[in-house]
FIDO-111483 format. One record per residue (C-alpha): residue number from 0; x, y, z. Coordinates in pm, 1 decimal, always signed. Example, Ala and Ser with C-alpha at 12.3 -4.5 7.8 and 13.67 -1.06 7.14 Angstrom:
residues 2
<tinu 0, c1 +1230.0, c2 -450.0, c3 +780.0>
<tinu 1, c1 +1367.0, c2 -106.0, c3 +714.0>
end
This chain:
residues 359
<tinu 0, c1 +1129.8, c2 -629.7, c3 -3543.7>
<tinu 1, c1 +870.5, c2 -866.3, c3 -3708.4>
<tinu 2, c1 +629.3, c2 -797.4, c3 -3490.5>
<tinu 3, c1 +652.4, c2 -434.7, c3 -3611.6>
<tinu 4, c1 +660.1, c2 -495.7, c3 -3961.7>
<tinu 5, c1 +357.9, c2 -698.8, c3 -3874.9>
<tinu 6, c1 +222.0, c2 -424.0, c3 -3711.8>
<tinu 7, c1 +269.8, c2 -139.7, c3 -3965.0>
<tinu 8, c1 +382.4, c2 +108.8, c3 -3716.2>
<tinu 9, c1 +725.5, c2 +292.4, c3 -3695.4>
<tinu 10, c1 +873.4, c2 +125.3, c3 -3367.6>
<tinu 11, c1 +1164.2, c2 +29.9, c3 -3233.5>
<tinu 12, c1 +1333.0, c2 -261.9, c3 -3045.4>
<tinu 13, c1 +1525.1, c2 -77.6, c3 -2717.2>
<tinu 14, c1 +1710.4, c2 -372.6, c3 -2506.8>
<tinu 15, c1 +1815.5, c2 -161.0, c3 -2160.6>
<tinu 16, c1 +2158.0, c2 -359.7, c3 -2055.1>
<tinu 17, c1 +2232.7, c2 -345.3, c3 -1680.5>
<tinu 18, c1 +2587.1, c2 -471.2, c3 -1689.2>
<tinu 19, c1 +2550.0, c2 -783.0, c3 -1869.8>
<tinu 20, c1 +2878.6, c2 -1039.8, c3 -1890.6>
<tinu 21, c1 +2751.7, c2 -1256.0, c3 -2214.5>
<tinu 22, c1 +2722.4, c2 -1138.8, c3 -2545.7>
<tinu 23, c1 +2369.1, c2 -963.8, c3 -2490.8>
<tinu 24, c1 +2487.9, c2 -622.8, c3 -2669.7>
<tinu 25, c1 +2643.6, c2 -723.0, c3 -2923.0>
<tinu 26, c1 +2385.6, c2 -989.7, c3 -3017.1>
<tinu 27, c1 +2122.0, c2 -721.8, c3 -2953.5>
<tinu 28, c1 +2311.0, c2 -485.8, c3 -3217.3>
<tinu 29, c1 +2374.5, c2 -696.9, c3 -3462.7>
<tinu 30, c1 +1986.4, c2 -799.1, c3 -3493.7>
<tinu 31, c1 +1890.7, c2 -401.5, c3 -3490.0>
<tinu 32, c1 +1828.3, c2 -320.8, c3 -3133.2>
<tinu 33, c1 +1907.7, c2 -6.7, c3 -2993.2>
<tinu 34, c1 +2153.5, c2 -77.0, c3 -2679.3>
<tinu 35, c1 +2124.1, c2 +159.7, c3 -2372.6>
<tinu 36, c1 +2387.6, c2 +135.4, c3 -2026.7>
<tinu 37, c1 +2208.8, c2 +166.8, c3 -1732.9>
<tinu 38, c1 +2494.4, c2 +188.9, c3 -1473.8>
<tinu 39, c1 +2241.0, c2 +161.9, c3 -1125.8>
<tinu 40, c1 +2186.8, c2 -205.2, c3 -1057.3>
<tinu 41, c1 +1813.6, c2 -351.1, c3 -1032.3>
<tinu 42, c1 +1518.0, c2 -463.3, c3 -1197.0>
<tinu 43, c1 +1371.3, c2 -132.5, c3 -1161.1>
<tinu 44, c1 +1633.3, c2 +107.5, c3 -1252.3>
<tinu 45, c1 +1703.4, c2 -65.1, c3 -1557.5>
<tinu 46, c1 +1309.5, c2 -21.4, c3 -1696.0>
<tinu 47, c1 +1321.8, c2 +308.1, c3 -1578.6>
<tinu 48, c1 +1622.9, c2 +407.5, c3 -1777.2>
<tinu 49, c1 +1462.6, c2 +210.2, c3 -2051.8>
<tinu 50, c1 +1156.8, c2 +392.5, c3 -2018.5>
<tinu 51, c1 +1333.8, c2 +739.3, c3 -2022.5>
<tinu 52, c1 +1515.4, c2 +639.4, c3 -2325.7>
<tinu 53, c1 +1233.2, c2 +465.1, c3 -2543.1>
<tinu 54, c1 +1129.0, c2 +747.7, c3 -2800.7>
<tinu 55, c1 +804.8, c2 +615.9, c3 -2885.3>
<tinu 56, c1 +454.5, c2 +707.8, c3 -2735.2>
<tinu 57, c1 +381.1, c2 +331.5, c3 -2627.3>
<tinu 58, c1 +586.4, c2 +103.3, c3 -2411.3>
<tinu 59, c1 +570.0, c2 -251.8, c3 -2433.4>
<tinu 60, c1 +831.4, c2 -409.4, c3 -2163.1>
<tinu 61, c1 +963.3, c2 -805.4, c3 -2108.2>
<tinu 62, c1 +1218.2, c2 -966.7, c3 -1955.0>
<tinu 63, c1 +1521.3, c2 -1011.2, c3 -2203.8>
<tinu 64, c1 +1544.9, c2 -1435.6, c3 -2104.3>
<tinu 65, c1 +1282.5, c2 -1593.3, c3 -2376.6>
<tinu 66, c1 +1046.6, c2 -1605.7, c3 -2129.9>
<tinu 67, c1 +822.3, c2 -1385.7, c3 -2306.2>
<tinu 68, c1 +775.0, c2 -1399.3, c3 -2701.6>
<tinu 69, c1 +818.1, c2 -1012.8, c3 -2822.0>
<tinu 70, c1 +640.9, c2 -1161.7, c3 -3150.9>
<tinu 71, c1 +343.0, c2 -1135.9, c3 -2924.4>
<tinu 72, c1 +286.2, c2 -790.7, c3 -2850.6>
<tinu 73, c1 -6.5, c2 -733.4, c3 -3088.3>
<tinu 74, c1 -279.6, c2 -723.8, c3 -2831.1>
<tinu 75, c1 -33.6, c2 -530.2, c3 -2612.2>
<tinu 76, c1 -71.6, c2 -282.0, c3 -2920.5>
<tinu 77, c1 -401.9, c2 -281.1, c3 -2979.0>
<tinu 78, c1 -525.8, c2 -189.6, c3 -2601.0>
<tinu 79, c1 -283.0, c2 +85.5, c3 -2629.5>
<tinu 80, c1 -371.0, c2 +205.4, c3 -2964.8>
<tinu 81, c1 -796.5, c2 +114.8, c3 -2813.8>
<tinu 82, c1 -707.6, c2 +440.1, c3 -2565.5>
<tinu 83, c1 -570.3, c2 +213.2, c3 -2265.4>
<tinu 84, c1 -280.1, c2 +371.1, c3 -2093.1>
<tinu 85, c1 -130.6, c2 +78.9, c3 -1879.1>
<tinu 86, c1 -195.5, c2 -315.7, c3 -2003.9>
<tinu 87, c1 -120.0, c2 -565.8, c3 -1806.0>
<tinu 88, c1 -51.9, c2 -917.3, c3 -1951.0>
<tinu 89, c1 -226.2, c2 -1279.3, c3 -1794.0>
<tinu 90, c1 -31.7, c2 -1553.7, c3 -1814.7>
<tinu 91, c1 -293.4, c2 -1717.3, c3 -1649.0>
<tinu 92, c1 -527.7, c2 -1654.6, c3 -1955.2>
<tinu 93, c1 -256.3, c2 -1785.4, c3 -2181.4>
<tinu 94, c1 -6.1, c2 -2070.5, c3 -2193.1>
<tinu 95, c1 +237.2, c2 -2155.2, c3 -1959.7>
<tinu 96, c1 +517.9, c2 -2388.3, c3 -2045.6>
<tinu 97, c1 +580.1, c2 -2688.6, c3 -1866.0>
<tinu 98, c1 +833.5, c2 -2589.6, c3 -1608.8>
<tinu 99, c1 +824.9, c2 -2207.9, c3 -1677.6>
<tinu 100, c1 +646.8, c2 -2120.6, c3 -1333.5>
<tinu 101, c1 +745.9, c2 -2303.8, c3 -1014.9>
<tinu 102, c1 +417.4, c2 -2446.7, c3 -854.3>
<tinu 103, c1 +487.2, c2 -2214.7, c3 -560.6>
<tinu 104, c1 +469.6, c2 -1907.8, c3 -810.9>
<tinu 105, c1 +176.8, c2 -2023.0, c3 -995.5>
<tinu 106, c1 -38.0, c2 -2183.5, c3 -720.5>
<tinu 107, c1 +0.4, c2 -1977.0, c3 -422.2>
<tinu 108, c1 +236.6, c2 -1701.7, c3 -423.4>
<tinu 109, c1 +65.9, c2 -1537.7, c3 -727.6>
<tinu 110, c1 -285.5, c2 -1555.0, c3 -652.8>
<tinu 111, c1 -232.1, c2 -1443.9, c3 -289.9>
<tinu 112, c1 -37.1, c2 -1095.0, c3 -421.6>
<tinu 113, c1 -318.3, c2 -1097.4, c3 -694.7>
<tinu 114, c1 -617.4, c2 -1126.9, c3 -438.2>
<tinu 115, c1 -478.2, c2 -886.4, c3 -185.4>
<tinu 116, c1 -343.2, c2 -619.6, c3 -456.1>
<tinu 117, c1 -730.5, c2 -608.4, c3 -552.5>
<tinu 118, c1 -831.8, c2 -611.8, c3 -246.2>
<tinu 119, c1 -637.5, c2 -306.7, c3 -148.6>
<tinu 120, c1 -620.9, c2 -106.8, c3 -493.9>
<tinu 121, c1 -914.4, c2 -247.1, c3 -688.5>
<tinu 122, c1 -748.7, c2 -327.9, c3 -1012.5>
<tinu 123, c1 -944.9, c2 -586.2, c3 -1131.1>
<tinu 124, c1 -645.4, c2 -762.6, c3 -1261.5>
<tinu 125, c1 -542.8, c2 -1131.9, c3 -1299.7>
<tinu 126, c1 -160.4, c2 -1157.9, c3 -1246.2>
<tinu 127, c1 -17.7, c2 -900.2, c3 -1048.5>
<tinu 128, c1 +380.8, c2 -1067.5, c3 -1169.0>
<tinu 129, c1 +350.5, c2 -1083.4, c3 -1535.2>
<tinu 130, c1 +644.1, c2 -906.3, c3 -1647.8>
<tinu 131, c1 +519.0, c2 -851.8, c3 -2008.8>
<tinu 132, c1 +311.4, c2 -525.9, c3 -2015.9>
<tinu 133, c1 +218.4, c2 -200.3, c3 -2184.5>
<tinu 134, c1 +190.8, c2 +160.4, c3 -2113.7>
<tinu 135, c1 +205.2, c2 +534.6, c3 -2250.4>
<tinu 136, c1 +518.3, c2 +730.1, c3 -2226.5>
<tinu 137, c1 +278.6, c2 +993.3, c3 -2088.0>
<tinu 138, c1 +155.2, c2 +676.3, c3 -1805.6>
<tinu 139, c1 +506.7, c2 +622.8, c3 -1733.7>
<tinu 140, c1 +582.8, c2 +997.7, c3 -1606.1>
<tinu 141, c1 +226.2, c2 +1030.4, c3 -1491.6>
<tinu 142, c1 +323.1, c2 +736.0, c3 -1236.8>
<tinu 143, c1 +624.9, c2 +876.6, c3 -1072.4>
<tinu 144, c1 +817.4, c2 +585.2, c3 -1034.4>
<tinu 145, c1 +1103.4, c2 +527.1, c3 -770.2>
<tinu 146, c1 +1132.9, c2 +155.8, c3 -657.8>
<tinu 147, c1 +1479.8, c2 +3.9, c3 -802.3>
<tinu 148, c1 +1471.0, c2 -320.5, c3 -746.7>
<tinu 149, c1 +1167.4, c2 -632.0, c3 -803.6>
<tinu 150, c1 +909.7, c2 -384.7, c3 -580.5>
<tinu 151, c1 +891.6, c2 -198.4, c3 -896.7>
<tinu 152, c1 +691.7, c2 -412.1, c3 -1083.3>
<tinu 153, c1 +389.3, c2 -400.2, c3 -769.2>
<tinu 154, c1 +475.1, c2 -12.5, c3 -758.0>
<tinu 155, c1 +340.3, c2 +7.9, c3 -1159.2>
<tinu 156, c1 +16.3, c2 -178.5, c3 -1100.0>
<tinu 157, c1 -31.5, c2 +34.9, c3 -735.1>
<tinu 158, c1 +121.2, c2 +357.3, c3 -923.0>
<tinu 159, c1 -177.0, c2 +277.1, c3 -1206.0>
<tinu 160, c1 -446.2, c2 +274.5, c3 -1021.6>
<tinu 161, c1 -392.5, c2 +544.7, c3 -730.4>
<tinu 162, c1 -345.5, c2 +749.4, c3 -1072.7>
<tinu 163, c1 -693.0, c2 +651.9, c3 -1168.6>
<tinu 164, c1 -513.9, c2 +534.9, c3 -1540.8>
<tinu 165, c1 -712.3, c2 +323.8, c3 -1749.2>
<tinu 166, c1 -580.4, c2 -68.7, c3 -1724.2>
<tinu 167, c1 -649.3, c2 -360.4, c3 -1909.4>
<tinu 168, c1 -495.2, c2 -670.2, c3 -1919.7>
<tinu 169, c1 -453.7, c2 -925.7, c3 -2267.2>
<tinu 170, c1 -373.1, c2 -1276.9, c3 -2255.6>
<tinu 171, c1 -18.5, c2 -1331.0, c3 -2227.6>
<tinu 172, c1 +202.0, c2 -1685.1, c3 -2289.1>
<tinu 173, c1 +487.4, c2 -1782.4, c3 -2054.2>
<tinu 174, c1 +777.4, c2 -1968.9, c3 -2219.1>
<tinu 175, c1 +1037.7, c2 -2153.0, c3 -2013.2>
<tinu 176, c1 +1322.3, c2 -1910.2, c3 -2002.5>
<tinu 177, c1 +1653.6, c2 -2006.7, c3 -2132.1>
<tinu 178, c1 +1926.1, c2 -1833.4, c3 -1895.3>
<tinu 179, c1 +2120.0, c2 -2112.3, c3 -1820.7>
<tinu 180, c1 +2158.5, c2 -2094.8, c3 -1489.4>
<tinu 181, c1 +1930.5, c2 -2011.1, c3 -1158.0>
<tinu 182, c1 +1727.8, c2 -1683.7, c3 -1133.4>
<tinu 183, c1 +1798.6, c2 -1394.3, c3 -897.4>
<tinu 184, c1 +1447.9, c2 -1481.1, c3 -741.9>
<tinu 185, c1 +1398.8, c2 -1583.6, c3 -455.5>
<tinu 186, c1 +1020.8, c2 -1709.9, c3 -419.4>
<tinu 187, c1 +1015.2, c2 -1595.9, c3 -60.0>
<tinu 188, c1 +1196.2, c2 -1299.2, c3 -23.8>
<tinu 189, c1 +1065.5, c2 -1097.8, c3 -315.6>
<tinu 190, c1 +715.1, c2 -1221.6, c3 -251.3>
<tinu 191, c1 +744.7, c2 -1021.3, c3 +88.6>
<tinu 192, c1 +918.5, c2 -726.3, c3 -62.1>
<tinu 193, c1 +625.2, c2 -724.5, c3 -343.4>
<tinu 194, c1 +405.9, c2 -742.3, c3 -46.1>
<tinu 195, c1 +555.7, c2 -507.4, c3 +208.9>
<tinu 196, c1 +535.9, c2 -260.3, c3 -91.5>
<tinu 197, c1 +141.5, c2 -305.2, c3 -121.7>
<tinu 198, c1 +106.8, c2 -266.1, c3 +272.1>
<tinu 199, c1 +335.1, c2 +96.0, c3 +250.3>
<tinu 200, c1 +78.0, c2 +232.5, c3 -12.6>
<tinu 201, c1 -228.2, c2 +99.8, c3 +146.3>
<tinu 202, c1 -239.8, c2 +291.3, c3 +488.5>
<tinu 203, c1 -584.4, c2 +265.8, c3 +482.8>
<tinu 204, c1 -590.7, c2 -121.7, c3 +498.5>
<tinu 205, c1 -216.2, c2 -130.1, c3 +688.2>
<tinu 206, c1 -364.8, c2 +141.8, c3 +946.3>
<tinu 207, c1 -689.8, c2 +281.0, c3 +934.3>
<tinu 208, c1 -902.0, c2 -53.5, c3 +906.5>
<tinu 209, c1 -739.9, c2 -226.2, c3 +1246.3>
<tinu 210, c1 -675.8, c2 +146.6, c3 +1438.2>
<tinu 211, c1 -1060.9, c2 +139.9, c3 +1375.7>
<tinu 212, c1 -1164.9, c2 -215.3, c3 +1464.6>
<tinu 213, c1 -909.2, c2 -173.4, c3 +1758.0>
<tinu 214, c1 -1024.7, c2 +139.8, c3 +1935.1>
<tinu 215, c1 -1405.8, c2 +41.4, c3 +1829.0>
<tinu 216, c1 -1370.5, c2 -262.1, c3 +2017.8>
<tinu 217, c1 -1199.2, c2 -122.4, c3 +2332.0>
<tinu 218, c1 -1453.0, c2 +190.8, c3 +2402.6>
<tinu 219, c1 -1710.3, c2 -48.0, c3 +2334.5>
<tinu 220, c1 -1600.4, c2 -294.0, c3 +2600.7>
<tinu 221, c1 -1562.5, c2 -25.8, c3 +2829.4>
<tinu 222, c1 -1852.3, c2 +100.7, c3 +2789.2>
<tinu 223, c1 -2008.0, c2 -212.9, c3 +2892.8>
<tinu 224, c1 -1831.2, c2 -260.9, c3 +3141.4>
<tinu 225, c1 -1945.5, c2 +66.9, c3 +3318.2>
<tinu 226, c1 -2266.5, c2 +18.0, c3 +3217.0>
<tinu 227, c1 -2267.3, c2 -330.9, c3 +3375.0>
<tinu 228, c1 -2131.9, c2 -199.9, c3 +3678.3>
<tinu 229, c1 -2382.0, c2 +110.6, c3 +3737.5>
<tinu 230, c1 -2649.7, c2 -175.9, c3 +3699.3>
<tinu 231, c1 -2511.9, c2 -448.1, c3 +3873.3>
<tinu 232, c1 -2225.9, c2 -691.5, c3 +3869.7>
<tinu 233, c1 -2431.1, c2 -1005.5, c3 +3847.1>
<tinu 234, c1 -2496.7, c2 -873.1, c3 +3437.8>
<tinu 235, c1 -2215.8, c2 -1040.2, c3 +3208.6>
<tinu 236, c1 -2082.7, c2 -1207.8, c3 +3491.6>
<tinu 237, c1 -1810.1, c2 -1370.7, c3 +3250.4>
<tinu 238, c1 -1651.6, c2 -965.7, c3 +3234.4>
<tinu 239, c1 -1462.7, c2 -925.5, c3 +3534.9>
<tinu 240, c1 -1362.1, c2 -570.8, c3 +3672.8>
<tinu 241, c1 -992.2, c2 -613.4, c3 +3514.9>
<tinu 242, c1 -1076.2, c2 -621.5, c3 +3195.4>
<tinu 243, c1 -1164.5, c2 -286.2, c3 +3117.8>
<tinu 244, c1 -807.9, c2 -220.9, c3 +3149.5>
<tinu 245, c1 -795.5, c2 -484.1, c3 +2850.8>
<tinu 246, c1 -1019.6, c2 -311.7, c3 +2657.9>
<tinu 247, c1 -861.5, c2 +44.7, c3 +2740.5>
<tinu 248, c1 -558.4, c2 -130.5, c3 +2614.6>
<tinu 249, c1 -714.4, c2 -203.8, c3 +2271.9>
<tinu 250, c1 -855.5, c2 +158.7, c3 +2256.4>
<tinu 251, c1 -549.4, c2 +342.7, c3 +2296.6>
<tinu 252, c1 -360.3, c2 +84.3, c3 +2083.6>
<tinu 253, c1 -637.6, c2 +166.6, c3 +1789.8>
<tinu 254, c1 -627.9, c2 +503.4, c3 +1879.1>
<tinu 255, c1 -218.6, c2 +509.1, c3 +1813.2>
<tinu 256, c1 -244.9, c2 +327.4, c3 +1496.6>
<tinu 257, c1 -496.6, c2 +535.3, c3 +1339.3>
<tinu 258, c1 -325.1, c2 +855.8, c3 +1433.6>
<tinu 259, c1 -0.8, c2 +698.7, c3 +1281.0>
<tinu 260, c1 -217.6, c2 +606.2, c3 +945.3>
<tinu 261, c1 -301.3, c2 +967.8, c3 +908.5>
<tinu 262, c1 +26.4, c2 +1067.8, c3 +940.0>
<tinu 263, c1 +102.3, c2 +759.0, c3 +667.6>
<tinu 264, c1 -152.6, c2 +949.5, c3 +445.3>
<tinu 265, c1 -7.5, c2 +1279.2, c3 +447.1>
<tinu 266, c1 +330.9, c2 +1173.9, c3 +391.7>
<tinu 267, c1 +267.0, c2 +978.3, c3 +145.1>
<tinu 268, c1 +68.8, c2 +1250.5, c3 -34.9>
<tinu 269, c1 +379.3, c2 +1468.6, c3 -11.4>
<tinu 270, c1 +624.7, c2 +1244.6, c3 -137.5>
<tinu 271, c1 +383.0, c2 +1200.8, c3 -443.6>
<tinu 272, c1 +345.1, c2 +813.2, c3 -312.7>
<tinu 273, c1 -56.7, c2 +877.4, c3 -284.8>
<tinu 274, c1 -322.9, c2 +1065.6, c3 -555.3>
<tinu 275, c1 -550.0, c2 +1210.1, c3 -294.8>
<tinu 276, c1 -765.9, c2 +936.6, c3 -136.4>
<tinu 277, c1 -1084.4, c2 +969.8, c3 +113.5>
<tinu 278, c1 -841.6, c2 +1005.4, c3 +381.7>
<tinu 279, c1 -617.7, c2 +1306.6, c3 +202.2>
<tinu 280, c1 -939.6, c2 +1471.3, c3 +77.4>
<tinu 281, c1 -1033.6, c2 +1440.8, c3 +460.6>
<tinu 282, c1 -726.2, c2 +1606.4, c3 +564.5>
<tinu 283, c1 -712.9, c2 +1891.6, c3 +331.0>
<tinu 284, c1 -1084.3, c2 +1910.7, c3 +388.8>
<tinu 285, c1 -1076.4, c2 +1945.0, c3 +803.5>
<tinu 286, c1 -706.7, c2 +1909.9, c3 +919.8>
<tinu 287, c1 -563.9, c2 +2217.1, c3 +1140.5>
<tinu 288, c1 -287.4, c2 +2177.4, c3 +1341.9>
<tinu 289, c1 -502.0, c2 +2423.1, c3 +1557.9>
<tinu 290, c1 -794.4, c2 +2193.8, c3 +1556.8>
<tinu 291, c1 -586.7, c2 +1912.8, c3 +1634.3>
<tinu 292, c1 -414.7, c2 +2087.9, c3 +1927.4>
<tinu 293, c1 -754.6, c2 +2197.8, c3 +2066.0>
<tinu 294, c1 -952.9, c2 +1813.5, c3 +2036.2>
<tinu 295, c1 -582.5, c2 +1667.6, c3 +2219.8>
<tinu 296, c1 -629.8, c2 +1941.1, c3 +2477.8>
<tinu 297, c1 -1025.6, c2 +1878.5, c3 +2516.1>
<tinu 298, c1 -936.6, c2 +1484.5, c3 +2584.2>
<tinu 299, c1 -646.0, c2 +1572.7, c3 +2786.4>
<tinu 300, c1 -881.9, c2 +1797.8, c3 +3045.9>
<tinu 301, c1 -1135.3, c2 +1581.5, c3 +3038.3>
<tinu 302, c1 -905.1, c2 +1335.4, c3 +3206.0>
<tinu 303, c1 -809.4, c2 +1557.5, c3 +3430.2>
<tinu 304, c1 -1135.2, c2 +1656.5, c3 +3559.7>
<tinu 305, c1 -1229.7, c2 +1250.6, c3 +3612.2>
<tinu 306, c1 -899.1, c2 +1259.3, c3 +3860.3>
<tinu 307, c1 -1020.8, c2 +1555.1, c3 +3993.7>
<tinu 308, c1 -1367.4, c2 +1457.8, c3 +4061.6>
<tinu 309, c1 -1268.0, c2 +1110.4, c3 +4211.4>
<tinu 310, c1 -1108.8, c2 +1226.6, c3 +4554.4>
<tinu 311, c1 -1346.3, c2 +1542.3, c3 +4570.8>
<tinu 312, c1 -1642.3, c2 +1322.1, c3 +4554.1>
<tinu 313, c1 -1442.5, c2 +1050.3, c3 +4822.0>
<tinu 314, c1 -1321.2, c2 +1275.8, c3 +5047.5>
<tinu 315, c1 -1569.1, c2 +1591.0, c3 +5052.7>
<tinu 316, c1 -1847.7, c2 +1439.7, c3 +4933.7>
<tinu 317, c1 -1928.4, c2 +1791.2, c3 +4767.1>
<tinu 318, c1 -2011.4, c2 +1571.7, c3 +4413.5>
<tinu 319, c1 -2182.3, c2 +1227.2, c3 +4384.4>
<tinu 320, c1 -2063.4, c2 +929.8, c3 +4583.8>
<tinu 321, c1 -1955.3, c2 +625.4, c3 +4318.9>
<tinu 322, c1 -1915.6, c2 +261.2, c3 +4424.4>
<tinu 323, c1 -1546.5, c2 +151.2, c3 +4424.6>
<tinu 324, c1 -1627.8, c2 -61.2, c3 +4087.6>
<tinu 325, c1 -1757.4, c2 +268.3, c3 +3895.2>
<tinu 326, c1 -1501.2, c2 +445.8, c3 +4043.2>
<tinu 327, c1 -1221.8, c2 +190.6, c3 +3884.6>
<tinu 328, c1 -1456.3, c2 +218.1, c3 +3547.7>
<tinu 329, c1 -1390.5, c2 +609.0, c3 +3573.9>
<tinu 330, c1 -1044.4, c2 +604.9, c3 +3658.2>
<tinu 331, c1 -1012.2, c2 +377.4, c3 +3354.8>
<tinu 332, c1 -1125.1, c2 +610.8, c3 +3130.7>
<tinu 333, c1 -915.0, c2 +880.7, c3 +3310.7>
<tinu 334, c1 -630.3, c2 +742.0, c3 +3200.9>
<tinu 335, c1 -754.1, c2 +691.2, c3 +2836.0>
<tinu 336, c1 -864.9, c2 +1055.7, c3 +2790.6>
<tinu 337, c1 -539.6, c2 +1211.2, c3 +2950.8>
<tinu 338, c1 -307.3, c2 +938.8, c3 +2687.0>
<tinu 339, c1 -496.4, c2 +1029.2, c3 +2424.7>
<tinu 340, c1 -502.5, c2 +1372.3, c3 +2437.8>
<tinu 341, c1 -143.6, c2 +1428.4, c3 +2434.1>
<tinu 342, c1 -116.8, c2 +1151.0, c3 +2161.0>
<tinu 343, c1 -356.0, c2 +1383.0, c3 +1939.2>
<tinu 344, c1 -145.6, c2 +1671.0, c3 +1991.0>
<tinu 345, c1 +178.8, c2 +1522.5, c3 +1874.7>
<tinu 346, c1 +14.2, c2 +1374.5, c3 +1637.8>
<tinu 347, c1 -139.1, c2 +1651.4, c3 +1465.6>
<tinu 348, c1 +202.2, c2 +1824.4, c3 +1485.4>
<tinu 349, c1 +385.3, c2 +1509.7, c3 +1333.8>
<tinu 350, c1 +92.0, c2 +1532.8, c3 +1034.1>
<tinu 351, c1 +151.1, c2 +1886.1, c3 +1010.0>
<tinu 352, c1 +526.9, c2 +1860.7, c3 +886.2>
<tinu 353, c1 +395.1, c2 +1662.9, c3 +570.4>
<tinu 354, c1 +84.0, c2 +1852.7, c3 +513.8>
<tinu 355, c1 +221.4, c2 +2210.4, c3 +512.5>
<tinu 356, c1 +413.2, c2 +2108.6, c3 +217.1>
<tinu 357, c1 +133.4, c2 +2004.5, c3 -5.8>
<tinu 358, c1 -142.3, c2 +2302.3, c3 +159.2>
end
């Protein structure tokens, strides 16, 4: 409560107990806080209920251990009060206490979620795992947050900026908690769940960026390939005739994972997981389940008519004569056209039973 006398404002201190065995609530009660039960286990679900419950318009959150000096929230304050809606705190731009962040935390598993959370979201933010932070109420509702367990505290930073909020970050001390005993955390573990969150809400980085690369490379090669052939086989010798089944490999693969990425995208955008990015506005822009049936079907014939025309023009003669190598080259892509074309129609209907909901 100092820190709001400090302050001048009409606050409150709201400590969100989640099943506690010590002497947390009454402590917490006799010193003035305002106790709430949240009966659903997890980091998460306990902030959220806190959140829900917290009657003022600003949040400031931080782990209940001493690891984080509630005497401190000033700047916290002051970004809010400065028009900010969602503040995250740098303990890297602060102090950290001898032994309050394991070297593994502070030296490589931190940075790494940091770099690749603005890589992906483009938050511009120091310390993705600072638990001390700050938000609206409004922020908070605006975000529509679901994770319950340590994934929640990537989903508010993800949440923040696919909502376009405005962040900030303040320099933020660490303190050596004082539990007592080991923490739930588990430097592995959670680091993949915090990351495994980031690649769910990224399908443009988890899908669309190697489904691209992928097929890119594989019509490419088979391009060349056929275009090596029609010339002659002693150009790119080091390409032998078997790999353009390589590269029709990589095609279809890229082909499968971008189809999948736009079905990510929709479903995401239905669930209320995404705030319409490029690849939503592209979907509500162009996306028919008719269009997508007719460009499957298109593919699909096309394939067809390179089977057809390979024993018409061996046997009759009636259409151009190929060498045996262009005629592999064709068959090749053949089989690519006919694969894809039925993977675009599924595919469009699979997209379709997200995007209906959100037309």
């Amino acid at each position: 409560m100092t820190a709001i006398n400090k302050l001048k404002i009409d606050g409150e201190v709201l400590v969100a107990d989640n099943g506690s065995s010590d002497n947390t609530v009454k402590i917490a009660e006799q010193t003035g806080a305002r106790v709430i039960h949240v009966a659903q286990k997890g980091y998460g679900s306990v902030l959220m209920g806190g959140f829900k419950a917290a009657k003022g318009a600003f949040l400031i959150m931080g782990d209940a251990d001493d690891s984080y000096n509630f005497e401190e929230i000033a700047p916290f304050y002051h970004k809010l009060k400065a028009g900010y809606t969602f503040v995250m705190g740098n303990r890297f731009k602060g102090t950290i206490e001898k032994g309050a962040n394991p070297f593994l935390h502070r030296y490589l598993g931190t940075p790494v979620l940091t770099a690749l959370m603005n890589i992906f979201f483009k938050t511009g933010i120091g310390d993705v795992n600072c638990g001390m932070r700050g938000l609206t109420k409004q922020a908070f509702y605006k975000m529509r947050l679901r994770a319950t367990g340590m994934e929640f505290a990537t989903e508010m930073i993800v949440k923040a900026s696919l909502r376009k909020l405005k962040i900030s970050e303040v320099p933020c001390n660490l303190y050596k908690d004082k539990r007592g005993r080991k923490p739930h955390l588990n430097a592995w573990r959670d680091g993949w769940r915090h990351l495994r969150f980031m690649l769910l809400f990224t399908p443009t980085w988890t899908y669309i960026a190697p489904g691209s690369s992928l097929s890119m490379l594989g019509i490419l090669g088979m391009l060349t390939i056929t275009f090596r052939d029609a010339l002659g086989a002693h150009y790119l010798s080091f390409l032998s005739q078997k790999h353009i089944f390589s590269f029709m490999t990589l095609f279809l693969l890229g082909a499968q994972i971008l189809g999948l990425g736009l079905a990510a995208h929709a479903f995401s955008f239905s669930k209320y997981f995404d705030y319409a990015s490029r690849s939503v506005k592209f979907l509500q822009r162009h996306f028919r389940l008719e269009r997508g049936i007719i460009a499957g079907a298109i593919s699909f014939l096309s394939g067809i008519s390179i089977f057809s025309y390979l024993p018409i023009s061996y046997y009759w003669r009636i259409l151009p004569f190929l060498t045996d190598t262009l005629r592999l080259d064709l068959a090749a892509f053949g089989i690519a056209f006919i694969i894809l074309g039925v993977q675009t129609i599924y595919t469009s209907f699979l997209i379709s039973l997200f995007y209906l909901k959100v037309k």
